[in-house]
C-alpha positions as CSV (number, residue, x, y, z in Angstrom):
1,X,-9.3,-14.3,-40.0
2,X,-11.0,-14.2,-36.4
3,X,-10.6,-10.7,-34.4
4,X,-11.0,-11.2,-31.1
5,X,-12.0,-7.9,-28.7
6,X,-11.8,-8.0,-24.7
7,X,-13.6,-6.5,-22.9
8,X,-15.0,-6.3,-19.2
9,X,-11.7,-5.9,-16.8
10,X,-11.9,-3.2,-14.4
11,X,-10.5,-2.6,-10.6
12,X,-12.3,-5.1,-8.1
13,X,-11.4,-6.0,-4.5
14,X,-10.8,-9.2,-3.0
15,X,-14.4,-11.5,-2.9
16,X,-15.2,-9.5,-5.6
17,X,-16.8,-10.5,-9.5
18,X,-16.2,-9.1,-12.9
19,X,-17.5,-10.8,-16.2
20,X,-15.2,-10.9,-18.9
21,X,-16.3,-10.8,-22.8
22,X,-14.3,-11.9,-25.7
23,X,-16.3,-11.2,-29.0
24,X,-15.3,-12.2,-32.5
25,X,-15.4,-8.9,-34.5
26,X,-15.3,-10.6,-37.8
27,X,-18.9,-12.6,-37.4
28,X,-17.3,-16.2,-37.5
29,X,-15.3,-18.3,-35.0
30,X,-14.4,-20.4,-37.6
31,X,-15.6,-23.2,-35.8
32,X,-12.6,-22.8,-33.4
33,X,-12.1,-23.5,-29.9
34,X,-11.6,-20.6,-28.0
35,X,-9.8,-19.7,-24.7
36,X,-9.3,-17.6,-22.3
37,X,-5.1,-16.3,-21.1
38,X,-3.5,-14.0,-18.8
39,X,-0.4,-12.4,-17.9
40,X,0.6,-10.9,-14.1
41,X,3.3,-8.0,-14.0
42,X,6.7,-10.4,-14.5
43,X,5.5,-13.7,-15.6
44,X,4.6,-15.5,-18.5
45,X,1.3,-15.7,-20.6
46,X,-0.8,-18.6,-18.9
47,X,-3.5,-20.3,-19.8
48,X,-6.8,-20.2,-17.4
49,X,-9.7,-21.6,-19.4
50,X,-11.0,-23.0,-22.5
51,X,-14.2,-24.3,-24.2
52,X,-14.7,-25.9,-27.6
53,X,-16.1,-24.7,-30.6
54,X,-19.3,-26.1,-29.7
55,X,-20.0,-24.8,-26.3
56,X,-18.4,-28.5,-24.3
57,X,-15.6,-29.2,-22.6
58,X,-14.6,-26.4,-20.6
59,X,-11.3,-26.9,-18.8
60,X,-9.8,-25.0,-16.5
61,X,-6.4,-24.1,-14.1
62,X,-6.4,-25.6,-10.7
63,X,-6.2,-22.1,-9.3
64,X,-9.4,-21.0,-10.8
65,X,-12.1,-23.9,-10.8
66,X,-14.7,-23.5,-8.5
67,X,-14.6,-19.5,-8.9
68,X,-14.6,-19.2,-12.7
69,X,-16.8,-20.2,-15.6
70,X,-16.5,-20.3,-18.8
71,X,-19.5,-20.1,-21.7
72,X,-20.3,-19.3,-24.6
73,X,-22.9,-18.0,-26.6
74,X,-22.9,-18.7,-30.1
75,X,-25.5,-16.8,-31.3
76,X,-23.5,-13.8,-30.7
77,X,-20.3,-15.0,-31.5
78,X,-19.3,-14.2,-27.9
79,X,-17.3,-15.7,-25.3
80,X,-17.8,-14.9,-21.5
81,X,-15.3,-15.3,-18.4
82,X,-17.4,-15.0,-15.0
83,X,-15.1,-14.5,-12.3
84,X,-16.2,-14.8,-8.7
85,X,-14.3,-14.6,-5.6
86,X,-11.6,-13.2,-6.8
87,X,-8.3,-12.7,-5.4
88,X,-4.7,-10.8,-5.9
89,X,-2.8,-13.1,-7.2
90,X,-5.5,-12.9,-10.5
91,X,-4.4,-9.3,-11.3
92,X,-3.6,-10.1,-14.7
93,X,-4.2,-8.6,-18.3
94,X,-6.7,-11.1,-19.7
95,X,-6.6,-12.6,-23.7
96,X,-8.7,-14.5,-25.7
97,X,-7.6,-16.3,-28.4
98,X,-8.8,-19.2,-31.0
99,X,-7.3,-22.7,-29.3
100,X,-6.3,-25.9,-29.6
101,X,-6.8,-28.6,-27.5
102,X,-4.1,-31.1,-26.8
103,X,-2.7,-33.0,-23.8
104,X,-5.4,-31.9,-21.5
105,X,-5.2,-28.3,-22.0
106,X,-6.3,-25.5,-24.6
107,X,-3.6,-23.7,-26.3
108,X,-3.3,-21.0,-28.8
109,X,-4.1,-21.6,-32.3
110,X,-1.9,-18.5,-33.1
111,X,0.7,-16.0,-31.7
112,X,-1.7,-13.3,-32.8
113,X,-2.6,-11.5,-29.0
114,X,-5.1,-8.3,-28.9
115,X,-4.3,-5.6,-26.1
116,X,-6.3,-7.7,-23.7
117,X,-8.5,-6.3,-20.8
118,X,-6.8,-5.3,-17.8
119,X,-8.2,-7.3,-14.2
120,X,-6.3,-5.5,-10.9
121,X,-7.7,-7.4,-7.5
122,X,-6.8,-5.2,-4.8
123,X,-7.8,-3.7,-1.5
């Protein structure tokens, strides 16, 4: 079974940057896309960006292109979020979770969340 560990949120103001780490504590990916979710205080989980299993295809929200990137290094078994330029409205408690992808988007393989890694953009 994958087990996923954020890490890398923190308190930034707007214009800002934080680099956010998903890393599989069990050694394997198992071969699984993987993705990148949040949730702001009242609304639903969203997706914001994915990359398959090997490294391609990185999609992401309208809201975020052109400020965030997503890689990934397989040799660790690590997944990375940069996040430049950040604004308010991405205060969010970030997941990463093993993904599907389907009608132009990455979704969850499974309803199986960690505690996430808290992002606050604020002056």
């Amino acid at each position: 079974q994958v087990q996923l560990v954020e890490s890398g949120g923190g308190l930034v103001q707007p214009g800002g940057s934080l680099r956010l780490s998903c890393a599989d504590a069990g050694g394997t990916w198992n071969n699984y896309a993987i993705a990148w979710f949040r949730q702001a205080p009242g609304k639903e989980r969203e997706f914001v960006a994915g990359i398959s299993w090997s490294g391609t295809n990185p999609i992401y929200i309208d809201s975020v292109k052109g400020r965030f990137t997503i890689s990934r290094d397989s040799a660790k078994n690590t997944v990375f979020l940069q996040m430049n330029s950040l604004k308010p409205e991405d205060t969010a408690v970030y997941y990463c979770n093993a993904a599907s992808y389907w009608g132009g988007t990455y979704r969850p393989f499974t309803d199986l969340w960690g505690v996430g890694t808290q992002v606050t953009v604020s002056s």
